[in-house]
C-alpha positions as CSV (number, residue, x, y, z in Angstrom):
1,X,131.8,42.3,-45.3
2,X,131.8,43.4,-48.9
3,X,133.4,41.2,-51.5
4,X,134.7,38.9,-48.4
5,X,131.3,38.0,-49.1
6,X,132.3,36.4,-52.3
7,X,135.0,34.7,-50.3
8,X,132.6,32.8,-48.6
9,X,130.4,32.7,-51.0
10,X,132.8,30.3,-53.0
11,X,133.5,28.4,-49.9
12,X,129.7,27.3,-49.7
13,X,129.7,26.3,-53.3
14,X,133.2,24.2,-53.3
15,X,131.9,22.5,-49.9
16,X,128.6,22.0,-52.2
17,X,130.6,20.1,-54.9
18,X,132.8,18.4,-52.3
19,X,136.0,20.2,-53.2
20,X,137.1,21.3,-50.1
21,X,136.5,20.4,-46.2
22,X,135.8,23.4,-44.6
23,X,135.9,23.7,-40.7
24,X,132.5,26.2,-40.3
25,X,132.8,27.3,-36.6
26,X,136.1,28.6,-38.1
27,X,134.9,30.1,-41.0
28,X,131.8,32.0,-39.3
29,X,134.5,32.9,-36.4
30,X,136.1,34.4,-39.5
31,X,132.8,36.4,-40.8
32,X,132.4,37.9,-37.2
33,X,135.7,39.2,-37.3
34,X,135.1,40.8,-40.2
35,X,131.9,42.6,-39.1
36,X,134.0,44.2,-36.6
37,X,133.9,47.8,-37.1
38,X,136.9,49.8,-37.0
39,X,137.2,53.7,-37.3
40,X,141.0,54.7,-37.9
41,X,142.2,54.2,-41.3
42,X,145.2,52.2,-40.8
43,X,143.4,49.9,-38.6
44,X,141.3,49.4,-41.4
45,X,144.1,48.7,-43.6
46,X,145.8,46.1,-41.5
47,X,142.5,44.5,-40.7
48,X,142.9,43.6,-44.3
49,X,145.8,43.0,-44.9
50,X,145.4,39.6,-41.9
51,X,142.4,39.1,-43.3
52,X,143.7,38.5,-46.9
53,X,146.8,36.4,-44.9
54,X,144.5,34.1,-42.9
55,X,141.6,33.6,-45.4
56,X,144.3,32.1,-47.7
57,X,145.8,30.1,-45.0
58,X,142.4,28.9,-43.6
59,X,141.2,27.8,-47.3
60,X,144.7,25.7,-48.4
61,X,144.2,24.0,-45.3
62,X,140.9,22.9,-46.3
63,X,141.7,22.0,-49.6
64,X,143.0,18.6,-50.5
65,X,146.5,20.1,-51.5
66,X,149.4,18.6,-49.4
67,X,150.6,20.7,-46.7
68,X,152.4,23.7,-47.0
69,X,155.5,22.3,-45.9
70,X,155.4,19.7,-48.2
71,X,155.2,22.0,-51.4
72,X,157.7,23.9,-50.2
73,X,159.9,21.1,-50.1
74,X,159.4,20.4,-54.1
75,X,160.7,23.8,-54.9
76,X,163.7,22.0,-55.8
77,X,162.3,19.7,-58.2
78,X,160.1,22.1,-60.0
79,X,163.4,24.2,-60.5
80,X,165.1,21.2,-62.8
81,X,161.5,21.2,-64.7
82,X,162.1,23.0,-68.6
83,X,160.5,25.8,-69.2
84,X,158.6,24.1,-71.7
85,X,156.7,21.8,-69.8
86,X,156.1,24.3,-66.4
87,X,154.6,26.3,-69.2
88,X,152.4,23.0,-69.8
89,X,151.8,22.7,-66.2
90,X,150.4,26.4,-65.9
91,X,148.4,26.0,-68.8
92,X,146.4,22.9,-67.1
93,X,146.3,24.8,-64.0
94,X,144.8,27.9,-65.0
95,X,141.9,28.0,-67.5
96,X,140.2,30.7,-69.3
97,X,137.2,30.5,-67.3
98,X,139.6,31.2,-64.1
99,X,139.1,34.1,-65.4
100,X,136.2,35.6,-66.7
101,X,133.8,33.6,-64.7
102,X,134.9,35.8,-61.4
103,X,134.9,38.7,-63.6
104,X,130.5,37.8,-63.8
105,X,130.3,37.0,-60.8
106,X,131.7,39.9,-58.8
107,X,129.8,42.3,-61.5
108,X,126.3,40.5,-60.4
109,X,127.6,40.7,-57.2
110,X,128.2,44.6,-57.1
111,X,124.5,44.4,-58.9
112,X,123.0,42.6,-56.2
113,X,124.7,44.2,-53.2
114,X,122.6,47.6,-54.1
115,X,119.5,46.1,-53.5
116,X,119.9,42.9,-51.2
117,X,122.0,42.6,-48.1
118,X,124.4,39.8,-49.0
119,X,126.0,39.8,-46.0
120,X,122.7,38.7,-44.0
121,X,122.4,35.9,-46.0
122,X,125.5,34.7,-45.9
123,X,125.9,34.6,-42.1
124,X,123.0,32.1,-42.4
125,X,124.3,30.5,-44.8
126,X,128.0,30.0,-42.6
127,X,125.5,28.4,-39.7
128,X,122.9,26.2,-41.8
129,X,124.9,24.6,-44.2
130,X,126.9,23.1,-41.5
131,X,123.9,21.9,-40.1
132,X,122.3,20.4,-43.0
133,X,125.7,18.7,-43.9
134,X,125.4,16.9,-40.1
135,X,122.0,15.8,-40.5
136,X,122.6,14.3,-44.2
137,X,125.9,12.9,-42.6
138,X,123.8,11.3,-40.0
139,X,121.3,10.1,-42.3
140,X,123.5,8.5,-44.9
141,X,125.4,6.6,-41.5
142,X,122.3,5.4,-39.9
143,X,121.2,3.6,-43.8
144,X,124.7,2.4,-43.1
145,X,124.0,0.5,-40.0
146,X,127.0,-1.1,-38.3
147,X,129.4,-0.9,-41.6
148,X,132.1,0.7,-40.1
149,X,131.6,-1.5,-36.3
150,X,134.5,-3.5,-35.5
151,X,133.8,-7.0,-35.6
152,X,137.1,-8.1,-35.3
153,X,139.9,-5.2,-35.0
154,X,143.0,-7.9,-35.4
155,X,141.6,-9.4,-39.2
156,X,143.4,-12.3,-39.9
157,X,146.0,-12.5,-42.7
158,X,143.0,-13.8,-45.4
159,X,140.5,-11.1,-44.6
160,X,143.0,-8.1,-44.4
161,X,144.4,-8.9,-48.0
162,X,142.1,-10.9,-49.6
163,X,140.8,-7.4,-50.7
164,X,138.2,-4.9,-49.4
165,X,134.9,-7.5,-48.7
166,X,136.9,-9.3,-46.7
167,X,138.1,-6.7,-44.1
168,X,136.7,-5.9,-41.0
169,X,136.8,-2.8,-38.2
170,X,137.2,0.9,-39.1
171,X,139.6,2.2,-41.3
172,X,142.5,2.9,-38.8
173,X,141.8,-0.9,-37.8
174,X,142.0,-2.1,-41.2
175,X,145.0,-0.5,-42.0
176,X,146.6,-1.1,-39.0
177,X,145.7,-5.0,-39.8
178,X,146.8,-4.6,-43.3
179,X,150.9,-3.4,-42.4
180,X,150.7,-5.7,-39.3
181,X,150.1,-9.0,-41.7
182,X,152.2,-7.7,-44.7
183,X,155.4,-8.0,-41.9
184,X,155.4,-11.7,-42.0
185,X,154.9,-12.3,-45.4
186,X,158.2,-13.5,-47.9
187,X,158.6,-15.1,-50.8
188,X,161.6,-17.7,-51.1
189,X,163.7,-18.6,-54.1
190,X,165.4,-22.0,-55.1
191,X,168.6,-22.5,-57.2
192,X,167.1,-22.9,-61.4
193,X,167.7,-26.3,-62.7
194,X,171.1,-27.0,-64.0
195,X,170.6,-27.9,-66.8
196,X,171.5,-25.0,-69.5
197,X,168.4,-26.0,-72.3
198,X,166.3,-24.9,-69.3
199,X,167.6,-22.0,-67.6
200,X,166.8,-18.3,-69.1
201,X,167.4,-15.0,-68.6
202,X,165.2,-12.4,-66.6
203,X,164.7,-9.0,-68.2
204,X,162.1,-6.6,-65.8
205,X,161.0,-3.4,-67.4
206,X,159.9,-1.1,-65.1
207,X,157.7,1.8,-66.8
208,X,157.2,5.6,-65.2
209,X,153.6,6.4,-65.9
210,X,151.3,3.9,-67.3
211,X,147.9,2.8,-65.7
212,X,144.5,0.8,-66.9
213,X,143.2,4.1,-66.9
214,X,145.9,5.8,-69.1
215,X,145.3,2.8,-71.7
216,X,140.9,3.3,-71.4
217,X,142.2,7.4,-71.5
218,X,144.3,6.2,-74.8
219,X,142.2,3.4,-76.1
220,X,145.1,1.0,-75.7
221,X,143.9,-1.2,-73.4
222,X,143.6,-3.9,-76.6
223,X,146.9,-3.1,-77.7
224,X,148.4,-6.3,-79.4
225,X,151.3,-6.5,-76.8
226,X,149.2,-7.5,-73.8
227,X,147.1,-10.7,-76.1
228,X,151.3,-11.9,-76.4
229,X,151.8,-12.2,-72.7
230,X,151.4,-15.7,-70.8
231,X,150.5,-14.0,-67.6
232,X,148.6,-10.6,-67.8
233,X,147.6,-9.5,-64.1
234,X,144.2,-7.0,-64.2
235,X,144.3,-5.7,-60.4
236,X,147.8,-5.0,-59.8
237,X,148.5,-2.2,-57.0
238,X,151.9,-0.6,-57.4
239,X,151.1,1.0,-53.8
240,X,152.7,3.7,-54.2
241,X,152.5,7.1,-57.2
242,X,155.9,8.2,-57.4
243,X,158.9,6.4,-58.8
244,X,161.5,6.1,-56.2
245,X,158.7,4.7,-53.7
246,X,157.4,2.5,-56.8
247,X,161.4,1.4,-57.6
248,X,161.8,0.2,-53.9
249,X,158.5,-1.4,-53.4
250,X,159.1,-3.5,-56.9
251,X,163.2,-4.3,-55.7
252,X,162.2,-5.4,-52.0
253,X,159.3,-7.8,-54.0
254,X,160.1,-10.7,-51.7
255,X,158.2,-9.2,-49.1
256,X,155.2,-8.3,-48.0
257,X,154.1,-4.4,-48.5
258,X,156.0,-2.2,-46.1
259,X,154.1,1.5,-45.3
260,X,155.7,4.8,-47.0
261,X,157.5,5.2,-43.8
262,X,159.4,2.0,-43.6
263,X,160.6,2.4,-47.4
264,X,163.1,4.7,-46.1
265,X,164.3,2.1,-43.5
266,X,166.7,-1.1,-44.2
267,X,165.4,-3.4,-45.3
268,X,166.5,-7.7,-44.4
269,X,168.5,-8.9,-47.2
270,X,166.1,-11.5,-47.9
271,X,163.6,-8.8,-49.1
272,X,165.5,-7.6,-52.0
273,X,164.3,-9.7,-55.3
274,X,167.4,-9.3,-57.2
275,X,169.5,-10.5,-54.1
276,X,167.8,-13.0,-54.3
277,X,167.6,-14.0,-58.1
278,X,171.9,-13.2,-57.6
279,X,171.9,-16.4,-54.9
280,X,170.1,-18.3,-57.4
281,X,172.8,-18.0,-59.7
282,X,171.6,-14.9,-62.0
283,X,173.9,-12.3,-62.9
284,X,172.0,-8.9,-61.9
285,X,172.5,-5.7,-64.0
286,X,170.5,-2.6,-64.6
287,X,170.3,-0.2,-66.7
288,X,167.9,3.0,-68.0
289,X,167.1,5.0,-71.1
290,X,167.5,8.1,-68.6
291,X,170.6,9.3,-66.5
292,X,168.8,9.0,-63.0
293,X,169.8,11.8,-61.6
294,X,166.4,13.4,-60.9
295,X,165.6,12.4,-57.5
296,X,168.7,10.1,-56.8
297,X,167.2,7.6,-59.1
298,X,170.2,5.9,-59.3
299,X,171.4,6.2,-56.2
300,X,167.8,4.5,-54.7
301,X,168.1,1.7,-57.1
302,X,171.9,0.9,-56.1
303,X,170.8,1.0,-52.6
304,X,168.0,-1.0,-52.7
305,X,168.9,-3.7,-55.0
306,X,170.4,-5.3,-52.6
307,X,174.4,-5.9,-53.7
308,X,177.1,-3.9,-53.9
309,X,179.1,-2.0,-55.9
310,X,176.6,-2.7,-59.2
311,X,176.9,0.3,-61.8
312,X,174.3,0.7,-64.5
313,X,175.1,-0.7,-68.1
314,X,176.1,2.1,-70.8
315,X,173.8,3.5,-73.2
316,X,176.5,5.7,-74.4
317,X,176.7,6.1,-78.4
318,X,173.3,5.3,-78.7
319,X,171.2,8.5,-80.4
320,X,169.3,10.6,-78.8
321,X,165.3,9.7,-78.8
322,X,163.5,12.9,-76.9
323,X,163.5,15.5,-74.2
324,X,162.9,14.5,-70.7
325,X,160.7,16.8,-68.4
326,X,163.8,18.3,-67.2
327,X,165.8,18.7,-70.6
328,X,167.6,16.0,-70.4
329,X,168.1,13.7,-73.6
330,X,166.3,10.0,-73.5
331,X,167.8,6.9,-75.6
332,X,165.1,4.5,-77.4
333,X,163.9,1.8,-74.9
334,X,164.3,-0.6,-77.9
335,X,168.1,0.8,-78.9
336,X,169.1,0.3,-75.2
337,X,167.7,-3.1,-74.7
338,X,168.7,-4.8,-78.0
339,X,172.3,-3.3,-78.0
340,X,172.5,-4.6,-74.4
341,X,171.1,-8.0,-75.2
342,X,172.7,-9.2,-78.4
343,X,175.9,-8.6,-76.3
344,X,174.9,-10.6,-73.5
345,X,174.1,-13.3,-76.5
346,X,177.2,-12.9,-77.8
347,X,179.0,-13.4,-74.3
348,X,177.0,-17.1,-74.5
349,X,177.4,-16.6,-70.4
350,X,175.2,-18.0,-68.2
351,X,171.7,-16.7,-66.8
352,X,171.1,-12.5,-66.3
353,X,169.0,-11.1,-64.7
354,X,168.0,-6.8,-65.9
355,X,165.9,-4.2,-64.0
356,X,166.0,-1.7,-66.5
357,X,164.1,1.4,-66.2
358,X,161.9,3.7,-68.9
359,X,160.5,7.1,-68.3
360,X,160.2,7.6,-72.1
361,X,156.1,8.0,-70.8
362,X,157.0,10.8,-68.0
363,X,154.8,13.3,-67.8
364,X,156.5,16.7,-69.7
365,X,158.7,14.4,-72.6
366,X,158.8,16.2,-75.9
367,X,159.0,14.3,-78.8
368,X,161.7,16.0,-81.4
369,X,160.5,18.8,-84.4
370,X,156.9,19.4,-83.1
371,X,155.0,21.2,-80.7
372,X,152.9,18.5,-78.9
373,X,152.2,18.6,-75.4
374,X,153.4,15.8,-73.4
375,X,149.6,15.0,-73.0
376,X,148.9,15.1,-76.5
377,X,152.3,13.1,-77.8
378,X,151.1,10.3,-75.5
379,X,149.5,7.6,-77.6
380,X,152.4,8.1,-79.9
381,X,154.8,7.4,-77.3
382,X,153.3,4.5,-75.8
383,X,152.6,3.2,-79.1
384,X,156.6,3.3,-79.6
385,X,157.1,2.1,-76.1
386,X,154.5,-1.4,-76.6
387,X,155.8,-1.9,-80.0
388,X,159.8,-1.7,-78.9
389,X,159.2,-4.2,-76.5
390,X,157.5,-6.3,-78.8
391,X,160.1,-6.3,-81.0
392,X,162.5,-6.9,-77.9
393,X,160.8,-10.3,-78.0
394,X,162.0,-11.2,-82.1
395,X,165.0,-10.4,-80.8
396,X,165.6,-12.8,-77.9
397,X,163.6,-15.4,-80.1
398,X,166.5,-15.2,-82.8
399,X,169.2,-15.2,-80.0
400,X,168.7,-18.8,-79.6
401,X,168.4,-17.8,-75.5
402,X,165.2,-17.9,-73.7
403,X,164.1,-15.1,-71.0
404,X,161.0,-13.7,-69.4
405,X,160.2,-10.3,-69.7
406,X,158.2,-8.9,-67.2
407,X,156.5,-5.4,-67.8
408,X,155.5,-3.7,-64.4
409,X,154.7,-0.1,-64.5
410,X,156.0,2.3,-61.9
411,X,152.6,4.2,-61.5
412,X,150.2,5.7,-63.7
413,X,150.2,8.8,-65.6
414,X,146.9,10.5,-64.0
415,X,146.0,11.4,-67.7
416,X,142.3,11.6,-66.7
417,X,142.9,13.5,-63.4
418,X,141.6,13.0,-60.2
419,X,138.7,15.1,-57.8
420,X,141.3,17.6,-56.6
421,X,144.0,16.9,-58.8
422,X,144.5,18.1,-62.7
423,X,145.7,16.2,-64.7
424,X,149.3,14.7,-64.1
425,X,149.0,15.0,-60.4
426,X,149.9,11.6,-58.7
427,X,149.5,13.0,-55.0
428,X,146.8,11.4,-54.2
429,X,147.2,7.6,-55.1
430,X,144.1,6.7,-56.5
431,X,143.2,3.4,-57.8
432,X,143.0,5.2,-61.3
433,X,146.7,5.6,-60.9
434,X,148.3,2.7,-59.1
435,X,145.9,0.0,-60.7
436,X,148.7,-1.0,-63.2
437,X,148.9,-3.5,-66.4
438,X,151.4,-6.3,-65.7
439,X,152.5,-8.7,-67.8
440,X,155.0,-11.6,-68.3
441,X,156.2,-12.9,-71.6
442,X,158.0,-16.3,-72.3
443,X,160.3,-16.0,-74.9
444,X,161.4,-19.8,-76.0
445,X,158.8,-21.7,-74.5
446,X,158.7,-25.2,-76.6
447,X,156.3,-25.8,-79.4
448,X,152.9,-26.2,-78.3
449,X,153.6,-25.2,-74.6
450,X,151.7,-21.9,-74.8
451,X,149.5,-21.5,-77.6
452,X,148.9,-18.8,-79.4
453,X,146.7,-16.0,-78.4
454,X,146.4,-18.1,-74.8
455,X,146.9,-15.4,-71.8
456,X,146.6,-16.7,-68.1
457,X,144.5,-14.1,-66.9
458,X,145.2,-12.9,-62.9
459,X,142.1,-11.2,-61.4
460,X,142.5,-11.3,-57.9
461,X,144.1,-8.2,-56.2
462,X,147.7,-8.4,-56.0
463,X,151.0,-6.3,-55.8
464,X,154.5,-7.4,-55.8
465,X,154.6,-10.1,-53.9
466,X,152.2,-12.3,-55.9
467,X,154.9,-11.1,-59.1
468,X,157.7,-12.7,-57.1
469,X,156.0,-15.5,-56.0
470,X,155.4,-16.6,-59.8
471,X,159.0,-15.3,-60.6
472,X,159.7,-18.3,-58.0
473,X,158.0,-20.7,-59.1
474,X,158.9,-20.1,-62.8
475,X,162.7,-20.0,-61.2
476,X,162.4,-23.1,-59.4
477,X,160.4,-25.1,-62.1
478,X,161.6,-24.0,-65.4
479,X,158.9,-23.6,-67.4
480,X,161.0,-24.2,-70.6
481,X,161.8,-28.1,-69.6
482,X,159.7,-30.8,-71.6
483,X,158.1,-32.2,-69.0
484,X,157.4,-28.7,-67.3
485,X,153.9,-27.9,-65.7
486,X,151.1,-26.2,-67.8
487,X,151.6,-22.5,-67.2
488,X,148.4,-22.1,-65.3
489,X,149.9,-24.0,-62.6
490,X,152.4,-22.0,-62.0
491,X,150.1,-18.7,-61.3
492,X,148.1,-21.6,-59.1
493,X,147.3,-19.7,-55.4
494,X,149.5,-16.3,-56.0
495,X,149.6,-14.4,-52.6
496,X,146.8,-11.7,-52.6
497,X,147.1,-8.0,-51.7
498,X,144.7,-5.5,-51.0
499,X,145.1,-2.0,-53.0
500,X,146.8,0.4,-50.5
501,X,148.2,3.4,-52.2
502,X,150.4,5.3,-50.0
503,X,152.8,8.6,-50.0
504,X,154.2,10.6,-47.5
505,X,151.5,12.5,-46.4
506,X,147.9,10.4,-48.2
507,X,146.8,6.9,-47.9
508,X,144.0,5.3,-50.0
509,X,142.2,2.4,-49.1
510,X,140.1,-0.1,-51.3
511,X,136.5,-0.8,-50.1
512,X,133.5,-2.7,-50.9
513,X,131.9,0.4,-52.7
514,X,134.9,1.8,-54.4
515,X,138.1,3.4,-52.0
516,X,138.6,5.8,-48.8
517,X,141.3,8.3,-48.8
518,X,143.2,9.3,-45.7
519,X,143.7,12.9,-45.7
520,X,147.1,14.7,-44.8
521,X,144.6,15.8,-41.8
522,X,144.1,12.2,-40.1
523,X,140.5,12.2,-41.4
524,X,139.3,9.3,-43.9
525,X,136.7,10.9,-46.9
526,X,135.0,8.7,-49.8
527,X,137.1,8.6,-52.7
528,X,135.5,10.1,-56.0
């Protein structure tokens, strides 16, 4: 086979490492084919030139990239990347040993092929390793027992989002149980208390690109910012690793977690959490520090926020802060929201309520005069990002007002990178990159209602509906009244959710042990 021996050679040692699924009466179909000997030159020729076609083919479909028709749909959005940051892209992708260590090995390779017949041994190699991949397989699900045995396929509402112990059946099962319970869930809001010396505004900041992991990645995960928050929850799933599926989950909160599919569907009114804060009495606006156009940004939070007609609030005049991924200029998060709140201070109008959006942590921003990497300028941009909406804080507390801000991040940044995915990849939604840091902040709260340094920590696994059922209660029950509850109670029994990560072609699945991704192929693999 000559250097098709290295081919397969590379195959054995990425199914070693658990890089790649390969489908071996395929692959030693493949081997035979090549044996084949042929006598006319351009037979030869063509031969290889299918070979090289089909080799290709046969290996992408075994990796864990998305399928071909997928990428090809992104073209688009890699075209409105800069320069600058495919550049930063290519350089994570290909590394210096991507080169010289194929150099070695086909030179020890030519070595070799003088004296041993590689082909011989690889053969074998195409028909045992299969074999000895069944047999461990086998073993490991035998020590397993009856793990996977359905004990009860329909898991009631408790055990299907209660978390991953709880769950029951195979995989398919529990995820069928999971979207069939999540239906009938809903979270219901109550006009605020009248009374003006109780009622505040709502202010939800919705971050591109910030998980637990990015902070352990950073360091950050101690960061001042999160000790000043009354409610900080530690096993939030944003369910989903992009941000238009992340903007739609957050703005239909008052439900339970619809599958990647149904996002693109209507929704009932009574799903979207703004409409609902609106019938409460808030006045909803929006805004971002970016223009929205990549991916109809906009146009997915006008559609899904539930009223009509709404246009975001100007950030014109403010100065430019840095270079989106695209080239496109970004405002400072805390020039946009202080402009925009000293005027709704100055209007003395009743309660708002702001979903404003940041992607000042996108992957590919570029900080002005220097040549950082997005990777590299990270900490310094977070850093600016906490420390603005700390300062967002001073600002309401002088306004004489009172609010809740509530940080929820879109997604993580994938800083670490994932098995099969460099760094900055969010295909895949690992826990590593939908396990985000939420927070809410009372700004107001009377003297001696919250203590300083006192956080109400949420441990339980959650998504957005739990977040809008304490956005309820805090609604219903103004916390800023005298004679309000302690603030424990109202994060008392908050709606659990198990982490389900989900895009269009990949769902990941919490378990006992750790997580289970289903592949683009219909087949569910351990998670690394």
């Amino acid at each position: 086979m000559g250097f098709w021996n290295l081919y397969f050679i590379a195959k054995l040692y990425l199914a070693a490492k658990g890089s790649i699924q390969p489908i071996w009466w395929l692959n030693l179909l493949f081997a035979l084919a090549l044996l084949v000997p042929l006598h006319k030159r351009w037979q030869r020729v063509v031969k290889q030139m299918a070979a090289v076609l089909l080799g290709a083919a046969l290996l992408y479909h075994e990796s864990d990239l998305p399928p071909f028709g997928y990428v090809l749909r992104q073209i688009p959005a890699l075209a409105s990347f800069s320069p600058t940051y495919l550049m930063e892209l290519a350089r994570r992708v290909f590394t210096p040993a991507m080169v010289y260590i194929p150099i070695v090995v086909i030179v020890v390779y030519a070595v070799i092929n003088r004296w041993v017949r590689v082909t011989t041994f690889v053969v074998l190699a195409l028909i045992v390793f299969p074999l000895w991949q069944g047999m461990d397989t086998l073993i490991a699900k035998s020590r397993q027992g009856d793990s996977y045995a359905a004990a009860n396929p329909r898991a009631d509402a408790n055990a299907a989002n209660a978390g991953a112990t709880g769950a029951t059946g195979s995989y398919d099962e529990q995820l069928a149980a999971f979207h069939h319970t999540e239906k009938s869930r809903r979270v219901a809001f109550f006009p605020p208390d009248k009374d003006p010396d109780s009622q505040f505004d709502i202010i939800v900041i919705h971050i591109c690109s910030l998980s637990w992991d990015d902070l352990d990645v950073v360091n950050m995960r101690d960061n001042p910012l999160f000790g000043k928050f009354d409610y900080v929850f530690k096993n939030f799933s944003s369910a989903a690793s992009y941000s238009g599926p992340a903007a739609i989950r957050l703005l239909r909160a008052s439900c339970g977690q619809e599958s990647h599919q149904e996002l693109y569907g209507a929704a009932p009114q009574e799903c979207h959490v703004f409409a609902d804060l609106a019938a409460a009495g808030y006045d909803v606006q929006f805004m971002m520090n970016h223009n929205g156009r990549f991916d109809d940004f906009i146009g997915t939070v006008q559609r899904e926020i539930g009223l009509s007609g709404i246009q975001p609030q100007p950030t014109d005049g403010l100065p430019p802060f840095m270079r989106e991924f695209d080239g496109s200029q970004l405002v400072n998060d805390y020039d946009a929201l202080a402009r925009w709140y000293q005027g709704v201070a100055a209007k003395k109008g009743g309660p708002v309520a702001l979903y404003y959006n940041t992607v000042s942590m996108h992957d590919g921003n570029r900080l002005p005069n220097n040549n950082m990497t997005s990777l590299q300028s990270y900490p310094i941009r977070l850093t600016r990002l906490l420390g603005d909406i700390d300062r967002l804080t001073e600002v309401i507390a002088h306004s004489g007002r009172k609010a809740m801000i509530i940080f929820v991040p879109e997604h993580g940044a994938a800083l670490r990178g994932d098995a099969g995915q460099i760094s900055g990849l969010r295909e895949i939604p690992t826990p590593r990159i939908i396990n985000v840091p939420v927070g809410v902040k009372l700004v107001g709260l009377p003297p001696g209602k919250a203590p300083a340094g006192h956080t109400i920590s949420i441990d339980t696994p959650t998504s957005y509906l739990a977040l809008a059922q304490l956005m309820s209660n805090l609604v219903a029950n103004s916390p800023f009244k005298a004679d309000a509850p302690a603030l424990d109670q109202y994060a008392h029994d908050l709606p659990q959710t198990r982490l389900v990560g989900e895009n269009e072609n990949t769902v990941t699945l919490s378990t006992a042990n750790g997580y289970v991704i289903h592949t683009p192929d219909g087949v569910w693999m351990e998670g690394k």
